[in-house]
TIMI-2910 file (N, C-alpha, C, CB; in pm, 1 decimal, decimal comma, always signed):
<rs>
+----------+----------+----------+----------+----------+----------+----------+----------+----------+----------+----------+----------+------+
!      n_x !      n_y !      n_z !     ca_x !     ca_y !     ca_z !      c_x !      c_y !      c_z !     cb_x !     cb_y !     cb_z ! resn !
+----------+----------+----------+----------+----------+----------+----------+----------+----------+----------+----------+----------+------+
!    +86,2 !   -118,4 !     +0,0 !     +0,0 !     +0,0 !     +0,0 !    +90,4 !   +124,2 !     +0,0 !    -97,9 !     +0,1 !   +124,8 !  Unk !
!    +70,4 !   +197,7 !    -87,3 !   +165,8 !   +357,6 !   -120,8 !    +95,8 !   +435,6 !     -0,3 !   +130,3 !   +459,7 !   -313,7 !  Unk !
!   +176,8 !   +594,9 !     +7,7 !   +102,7 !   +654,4 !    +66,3 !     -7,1 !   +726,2 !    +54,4 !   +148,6 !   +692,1 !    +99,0 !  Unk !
!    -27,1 !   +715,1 !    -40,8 !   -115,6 !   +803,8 !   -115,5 !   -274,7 !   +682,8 !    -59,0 !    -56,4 !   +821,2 !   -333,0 !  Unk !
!   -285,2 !   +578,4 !    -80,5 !   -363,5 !   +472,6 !    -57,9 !   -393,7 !   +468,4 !    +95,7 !   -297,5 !   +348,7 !   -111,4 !  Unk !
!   -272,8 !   +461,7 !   +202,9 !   -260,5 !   +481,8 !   +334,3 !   -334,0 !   +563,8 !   +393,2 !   -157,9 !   +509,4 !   +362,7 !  Unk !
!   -309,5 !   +702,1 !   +331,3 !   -375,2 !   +815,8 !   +417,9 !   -507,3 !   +808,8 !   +347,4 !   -297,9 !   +977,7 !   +415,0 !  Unk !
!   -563,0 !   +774,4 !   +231,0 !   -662,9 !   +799,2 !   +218,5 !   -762,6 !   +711,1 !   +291,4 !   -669,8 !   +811,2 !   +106,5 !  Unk !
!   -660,7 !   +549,7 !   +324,4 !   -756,8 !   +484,1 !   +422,0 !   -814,9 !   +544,5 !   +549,7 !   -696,7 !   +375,7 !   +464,4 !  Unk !
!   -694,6 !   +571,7 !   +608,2 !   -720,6 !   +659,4 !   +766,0 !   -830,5 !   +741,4 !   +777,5 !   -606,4 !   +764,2 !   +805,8 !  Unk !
!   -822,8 !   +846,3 !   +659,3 !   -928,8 !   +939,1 !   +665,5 !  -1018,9 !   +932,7 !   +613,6 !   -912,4 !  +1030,7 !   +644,4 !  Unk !
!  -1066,4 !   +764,1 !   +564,9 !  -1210,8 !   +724,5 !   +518,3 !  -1212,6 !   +681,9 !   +653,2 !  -1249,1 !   +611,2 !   +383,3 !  Unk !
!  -1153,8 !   +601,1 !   +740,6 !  -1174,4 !   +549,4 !   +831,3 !  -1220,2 !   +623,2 !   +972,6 !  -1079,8 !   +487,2 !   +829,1 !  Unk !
!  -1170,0 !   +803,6 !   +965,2 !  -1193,3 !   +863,0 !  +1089,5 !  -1338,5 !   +951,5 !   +942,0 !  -1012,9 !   +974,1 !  +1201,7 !  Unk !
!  -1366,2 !   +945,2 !   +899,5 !  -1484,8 !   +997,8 !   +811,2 !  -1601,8 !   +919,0 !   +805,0 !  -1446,5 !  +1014,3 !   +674,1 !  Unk !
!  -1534,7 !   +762,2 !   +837,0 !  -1689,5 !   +648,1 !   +843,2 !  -1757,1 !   +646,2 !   +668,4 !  -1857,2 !   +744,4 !   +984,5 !  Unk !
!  -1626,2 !   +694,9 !   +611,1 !  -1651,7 !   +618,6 !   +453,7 !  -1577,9 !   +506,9 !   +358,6 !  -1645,9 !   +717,4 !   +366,3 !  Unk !
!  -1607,8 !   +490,3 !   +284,8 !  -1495,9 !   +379,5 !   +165,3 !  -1408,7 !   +446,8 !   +136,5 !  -1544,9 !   +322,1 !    +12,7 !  Unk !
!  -1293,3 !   +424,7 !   +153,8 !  -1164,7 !   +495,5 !    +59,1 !  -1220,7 !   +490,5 !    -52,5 !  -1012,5 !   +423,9 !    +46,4 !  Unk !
!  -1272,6 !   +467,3 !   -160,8 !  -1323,9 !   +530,0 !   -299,9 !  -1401,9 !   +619,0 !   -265,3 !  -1395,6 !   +443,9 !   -399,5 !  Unk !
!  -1464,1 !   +653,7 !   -161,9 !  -1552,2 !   +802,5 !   -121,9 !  -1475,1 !   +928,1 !   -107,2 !  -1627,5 !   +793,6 !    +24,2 !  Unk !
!  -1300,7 !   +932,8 !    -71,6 !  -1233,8 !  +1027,3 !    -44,3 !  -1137,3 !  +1071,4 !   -186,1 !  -1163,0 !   +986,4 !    +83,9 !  Unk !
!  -1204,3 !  +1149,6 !   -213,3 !  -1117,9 !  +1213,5 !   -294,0 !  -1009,8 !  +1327,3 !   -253,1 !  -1196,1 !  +1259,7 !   -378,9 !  Unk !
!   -908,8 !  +1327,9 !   -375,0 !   -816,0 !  +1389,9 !   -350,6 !   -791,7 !  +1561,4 !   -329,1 !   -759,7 !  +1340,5 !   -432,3 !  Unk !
!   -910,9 !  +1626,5 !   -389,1 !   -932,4 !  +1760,7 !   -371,6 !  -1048,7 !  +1773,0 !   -256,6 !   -970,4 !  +1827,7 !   -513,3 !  Unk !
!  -1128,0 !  +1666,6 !   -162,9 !  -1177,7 !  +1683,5 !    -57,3 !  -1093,8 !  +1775,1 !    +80,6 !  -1208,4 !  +1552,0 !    -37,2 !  Unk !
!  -1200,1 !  +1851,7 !   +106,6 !  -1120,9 !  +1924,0 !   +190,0 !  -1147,3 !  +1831,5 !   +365,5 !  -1180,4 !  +2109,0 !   +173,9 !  Unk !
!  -1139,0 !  +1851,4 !   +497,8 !  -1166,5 !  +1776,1 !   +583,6 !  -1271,7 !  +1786,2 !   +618,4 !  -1104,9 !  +1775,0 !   +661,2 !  Unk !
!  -1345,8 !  +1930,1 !   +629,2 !  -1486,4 !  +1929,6 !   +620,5 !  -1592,0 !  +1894,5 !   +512,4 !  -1507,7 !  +2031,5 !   +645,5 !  Unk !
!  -1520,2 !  +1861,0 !   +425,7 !  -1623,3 !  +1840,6 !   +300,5 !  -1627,8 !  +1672,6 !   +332,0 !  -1553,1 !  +1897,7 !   +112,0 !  Unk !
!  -1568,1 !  +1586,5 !   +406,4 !  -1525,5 !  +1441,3 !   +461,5 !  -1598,5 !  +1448,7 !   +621,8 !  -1323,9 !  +1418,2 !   +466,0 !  Unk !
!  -1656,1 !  +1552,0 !   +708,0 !  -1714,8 !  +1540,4 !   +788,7 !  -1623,3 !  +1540,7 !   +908,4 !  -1789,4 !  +1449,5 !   +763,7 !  Unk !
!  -1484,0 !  +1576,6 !   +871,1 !  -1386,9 !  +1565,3 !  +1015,8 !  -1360,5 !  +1670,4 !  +1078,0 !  -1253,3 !  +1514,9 !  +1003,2 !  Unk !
!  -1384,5 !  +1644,9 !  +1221,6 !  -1419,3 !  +1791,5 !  +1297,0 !  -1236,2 !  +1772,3 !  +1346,8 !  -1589,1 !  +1794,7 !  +1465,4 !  Unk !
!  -1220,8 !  +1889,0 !  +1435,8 !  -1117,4 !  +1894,6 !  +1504,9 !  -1044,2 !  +1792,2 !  +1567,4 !  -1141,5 !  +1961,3 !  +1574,6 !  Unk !
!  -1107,6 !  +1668,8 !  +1643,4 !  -1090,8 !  +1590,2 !  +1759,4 !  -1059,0 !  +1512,9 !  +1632,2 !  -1209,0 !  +1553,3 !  +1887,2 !  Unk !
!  -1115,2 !  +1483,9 !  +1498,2 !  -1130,7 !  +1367,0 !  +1411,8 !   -974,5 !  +1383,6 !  +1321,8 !  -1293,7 !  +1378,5 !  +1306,4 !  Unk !
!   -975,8 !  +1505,0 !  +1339,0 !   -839,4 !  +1583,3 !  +1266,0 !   -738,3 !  +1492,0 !  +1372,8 !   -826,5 !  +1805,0 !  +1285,5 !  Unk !
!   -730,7 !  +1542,4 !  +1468,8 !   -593,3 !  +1487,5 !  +1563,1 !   -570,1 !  +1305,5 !  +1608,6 !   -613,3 !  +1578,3 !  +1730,4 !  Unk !
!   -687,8 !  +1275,7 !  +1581,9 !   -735,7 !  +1112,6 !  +1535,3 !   -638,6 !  +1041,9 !  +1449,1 !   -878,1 !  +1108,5 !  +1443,5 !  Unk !
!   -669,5 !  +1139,0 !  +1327,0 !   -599,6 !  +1094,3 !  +1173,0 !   -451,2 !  +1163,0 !  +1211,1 !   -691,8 !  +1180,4 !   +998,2 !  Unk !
!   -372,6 !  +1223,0 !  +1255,0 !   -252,2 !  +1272,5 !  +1268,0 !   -235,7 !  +1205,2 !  +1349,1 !   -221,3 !  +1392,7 !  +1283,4 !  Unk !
!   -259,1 !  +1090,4 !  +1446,7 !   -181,5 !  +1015,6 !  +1523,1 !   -201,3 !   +899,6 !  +1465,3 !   -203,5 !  +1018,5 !  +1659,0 !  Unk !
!   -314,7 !   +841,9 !  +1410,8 !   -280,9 !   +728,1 !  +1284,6 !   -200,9 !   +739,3 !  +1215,8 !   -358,8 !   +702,6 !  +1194,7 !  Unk !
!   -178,8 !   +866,3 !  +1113,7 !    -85,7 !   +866,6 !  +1038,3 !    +47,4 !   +855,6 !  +1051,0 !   -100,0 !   +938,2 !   +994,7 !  Unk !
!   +102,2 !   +902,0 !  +1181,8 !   +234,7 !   +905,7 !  +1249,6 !   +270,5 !   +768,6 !  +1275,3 !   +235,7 !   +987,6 !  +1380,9 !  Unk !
!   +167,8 !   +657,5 !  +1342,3 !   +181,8 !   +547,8 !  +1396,9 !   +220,6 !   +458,0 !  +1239,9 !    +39,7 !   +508,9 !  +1495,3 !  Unk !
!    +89,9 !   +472,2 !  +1157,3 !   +115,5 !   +435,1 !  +1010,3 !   +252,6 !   +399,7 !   +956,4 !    +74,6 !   +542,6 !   +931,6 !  Unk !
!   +287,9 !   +532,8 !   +965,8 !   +457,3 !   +567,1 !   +862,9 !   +559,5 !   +568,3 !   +996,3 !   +470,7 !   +778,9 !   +751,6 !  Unk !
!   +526,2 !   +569,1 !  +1085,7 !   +660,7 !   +609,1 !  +1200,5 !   +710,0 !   +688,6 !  +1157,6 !   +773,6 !   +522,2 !  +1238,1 !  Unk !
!   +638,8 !   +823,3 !  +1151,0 !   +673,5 !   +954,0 !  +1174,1 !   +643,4 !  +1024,4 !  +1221,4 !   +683,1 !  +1003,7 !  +1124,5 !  Unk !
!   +682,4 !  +1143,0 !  +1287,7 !   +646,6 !  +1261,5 !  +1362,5 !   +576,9 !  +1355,4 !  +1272,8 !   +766,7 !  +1327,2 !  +1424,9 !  Unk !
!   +466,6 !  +1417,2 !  +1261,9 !   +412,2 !  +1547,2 !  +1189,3 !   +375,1 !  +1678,6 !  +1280,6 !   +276,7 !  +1505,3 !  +1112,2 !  Unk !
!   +441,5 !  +1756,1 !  +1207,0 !   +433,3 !  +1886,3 !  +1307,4 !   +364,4 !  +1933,0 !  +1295,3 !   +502,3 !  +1975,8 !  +1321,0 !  Unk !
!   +238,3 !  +1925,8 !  +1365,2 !    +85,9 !  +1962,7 !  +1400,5 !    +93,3 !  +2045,3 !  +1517,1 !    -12,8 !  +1833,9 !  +1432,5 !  Unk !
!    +17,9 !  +2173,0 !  +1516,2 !    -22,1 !  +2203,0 !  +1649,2 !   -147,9 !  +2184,4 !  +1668,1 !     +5,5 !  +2323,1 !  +1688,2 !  Unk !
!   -229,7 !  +2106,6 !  +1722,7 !   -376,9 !  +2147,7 !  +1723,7 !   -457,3 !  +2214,1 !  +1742,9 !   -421,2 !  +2119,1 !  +1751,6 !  Unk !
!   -390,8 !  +2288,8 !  +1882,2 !   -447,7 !  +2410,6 !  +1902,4 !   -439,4 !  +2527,2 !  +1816,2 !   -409,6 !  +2444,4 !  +2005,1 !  Unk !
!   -347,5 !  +2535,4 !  +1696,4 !   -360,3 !  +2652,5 !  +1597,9 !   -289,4 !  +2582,5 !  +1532,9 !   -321,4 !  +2802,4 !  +1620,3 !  Unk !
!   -403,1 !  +2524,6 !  +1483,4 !   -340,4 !  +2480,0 !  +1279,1 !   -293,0 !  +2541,8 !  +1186,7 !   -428,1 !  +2443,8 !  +1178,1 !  Unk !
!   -337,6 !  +2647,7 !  +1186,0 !   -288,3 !  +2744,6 !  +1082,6 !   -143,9 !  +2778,1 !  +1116,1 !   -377,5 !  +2878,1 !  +1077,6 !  Unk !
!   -138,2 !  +2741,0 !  +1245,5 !    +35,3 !  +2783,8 !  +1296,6 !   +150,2 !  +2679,3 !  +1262,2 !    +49,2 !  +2795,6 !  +1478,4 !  Unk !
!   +133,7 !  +2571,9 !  +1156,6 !   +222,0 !  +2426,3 !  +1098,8 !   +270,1 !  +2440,6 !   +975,5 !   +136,8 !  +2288,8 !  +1084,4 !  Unk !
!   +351,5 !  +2399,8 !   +945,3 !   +384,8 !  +2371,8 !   +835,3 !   +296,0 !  +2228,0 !   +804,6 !   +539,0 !  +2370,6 !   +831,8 !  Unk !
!   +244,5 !  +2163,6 !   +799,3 !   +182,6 !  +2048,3 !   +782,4 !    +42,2 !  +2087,5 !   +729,3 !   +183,9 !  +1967,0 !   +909,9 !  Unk !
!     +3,8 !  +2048,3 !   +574,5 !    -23,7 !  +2171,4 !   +527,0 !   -256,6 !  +2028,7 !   +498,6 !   +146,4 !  +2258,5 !   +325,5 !  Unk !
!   -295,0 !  +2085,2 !   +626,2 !   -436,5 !  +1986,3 !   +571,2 !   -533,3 !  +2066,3 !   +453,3 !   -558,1 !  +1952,9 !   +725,5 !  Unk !
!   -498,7 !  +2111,7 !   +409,1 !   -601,1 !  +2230,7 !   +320,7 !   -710,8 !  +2091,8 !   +257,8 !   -484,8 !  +2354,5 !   +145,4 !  Unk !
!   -639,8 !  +1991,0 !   +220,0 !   -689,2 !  +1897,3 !   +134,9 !   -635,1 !  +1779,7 !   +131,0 !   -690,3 !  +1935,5 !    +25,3 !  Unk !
!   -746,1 !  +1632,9 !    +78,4 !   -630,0 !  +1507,6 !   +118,1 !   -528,0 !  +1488,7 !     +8,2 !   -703,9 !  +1348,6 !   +138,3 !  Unk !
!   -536,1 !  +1594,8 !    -91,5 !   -404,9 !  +1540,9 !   -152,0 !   -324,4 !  +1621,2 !   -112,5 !   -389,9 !  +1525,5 !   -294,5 !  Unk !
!   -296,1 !  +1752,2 !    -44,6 !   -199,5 !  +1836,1 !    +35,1 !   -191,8 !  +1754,7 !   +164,8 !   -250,0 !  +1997,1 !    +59,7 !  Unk !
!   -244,5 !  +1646,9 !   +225,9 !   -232,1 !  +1581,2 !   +335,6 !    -76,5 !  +1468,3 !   +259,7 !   -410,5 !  +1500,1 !   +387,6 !  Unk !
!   -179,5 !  +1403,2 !   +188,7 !    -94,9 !  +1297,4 !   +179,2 !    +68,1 !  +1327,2 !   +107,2 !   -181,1 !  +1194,7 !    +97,6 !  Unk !
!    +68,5 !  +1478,4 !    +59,5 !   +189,0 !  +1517,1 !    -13,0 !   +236,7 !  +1567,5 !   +105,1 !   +183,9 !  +1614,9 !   -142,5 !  Unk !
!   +170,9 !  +1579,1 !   +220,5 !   +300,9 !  +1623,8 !   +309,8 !   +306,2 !  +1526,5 !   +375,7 !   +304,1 !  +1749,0 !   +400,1 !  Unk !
!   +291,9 !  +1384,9 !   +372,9 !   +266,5 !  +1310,7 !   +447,6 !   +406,8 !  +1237,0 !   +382,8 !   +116,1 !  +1256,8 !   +453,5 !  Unk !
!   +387,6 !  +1201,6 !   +248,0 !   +511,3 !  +1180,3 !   +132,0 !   +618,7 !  +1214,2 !   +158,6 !   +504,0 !  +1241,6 !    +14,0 !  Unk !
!   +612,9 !  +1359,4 !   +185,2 !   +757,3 !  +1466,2 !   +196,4 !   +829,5 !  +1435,7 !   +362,5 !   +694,9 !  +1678,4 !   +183,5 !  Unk !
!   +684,0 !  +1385,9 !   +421,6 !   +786,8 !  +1354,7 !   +582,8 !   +841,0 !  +1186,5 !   +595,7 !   +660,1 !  +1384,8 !   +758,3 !  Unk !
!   +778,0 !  +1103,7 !   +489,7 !   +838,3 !   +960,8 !   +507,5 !   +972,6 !   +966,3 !   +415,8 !   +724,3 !   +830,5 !   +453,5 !  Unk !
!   +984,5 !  +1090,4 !   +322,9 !  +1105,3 !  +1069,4 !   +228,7 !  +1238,9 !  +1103,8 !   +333,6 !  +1095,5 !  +1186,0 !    +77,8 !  Unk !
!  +1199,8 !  +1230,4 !   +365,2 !  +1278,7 !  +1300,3 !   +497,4 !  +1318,2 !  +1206,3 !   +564,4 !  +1202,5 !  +1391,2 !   +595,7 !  Unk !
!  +1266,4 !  +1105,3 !   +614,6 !  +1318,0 !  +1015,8 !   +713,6 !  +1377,0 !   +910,8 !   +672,6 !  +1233,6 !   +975,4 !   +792,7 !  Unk !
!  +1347,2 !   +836,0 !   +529,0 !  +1391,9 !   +772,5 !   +463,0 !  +1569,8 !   +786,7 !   +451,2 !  +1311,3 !   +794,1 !   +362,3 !  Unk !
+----------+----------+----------+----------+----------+----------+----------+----------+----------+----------+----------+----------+------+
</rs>
């Protein structure tokens, strides 16, 4: 499973849909994920890849970790397993 496949599982999975329901220009609210569902999927995802993502939760807008969308999720999700690679 790529990453691209990975994260889209997680966040069908904290969304309560089919990964063929999540598309790649879905934003997190357009997927039904509130805040709590947000920090859900960022500790799956970390556990996932064994990586750290620099999230603040309390001010998102304050990260480089960029959720605008799941394909800006999973491209920064990409860029932190290469990094560690």
């Amino acid at each position: 499973m790529n990453v691209a496949q990975q994260v889209t599982r997680i966040l069908a999975e904290q969304a309560l849909l089919e990964p063929g329901d999540v598309t790649p220009d879905a934003t997190l609210a357009d997927l039904g994920i509130d805040s709590l569902g947000l920090v859900e999927s960022i500790f799956a995802i970390e556990e996932a890849f064994d990586i750290s993502v620099p999230f603040n939760a309390n001010d998102p807008a304050e990260t480089d970790f960029d959720i605008s969308s799941v394909a800006a999720i999973i491209s920064a999700v990409g860029d932190l397993v290469k990094a560690q690679g």
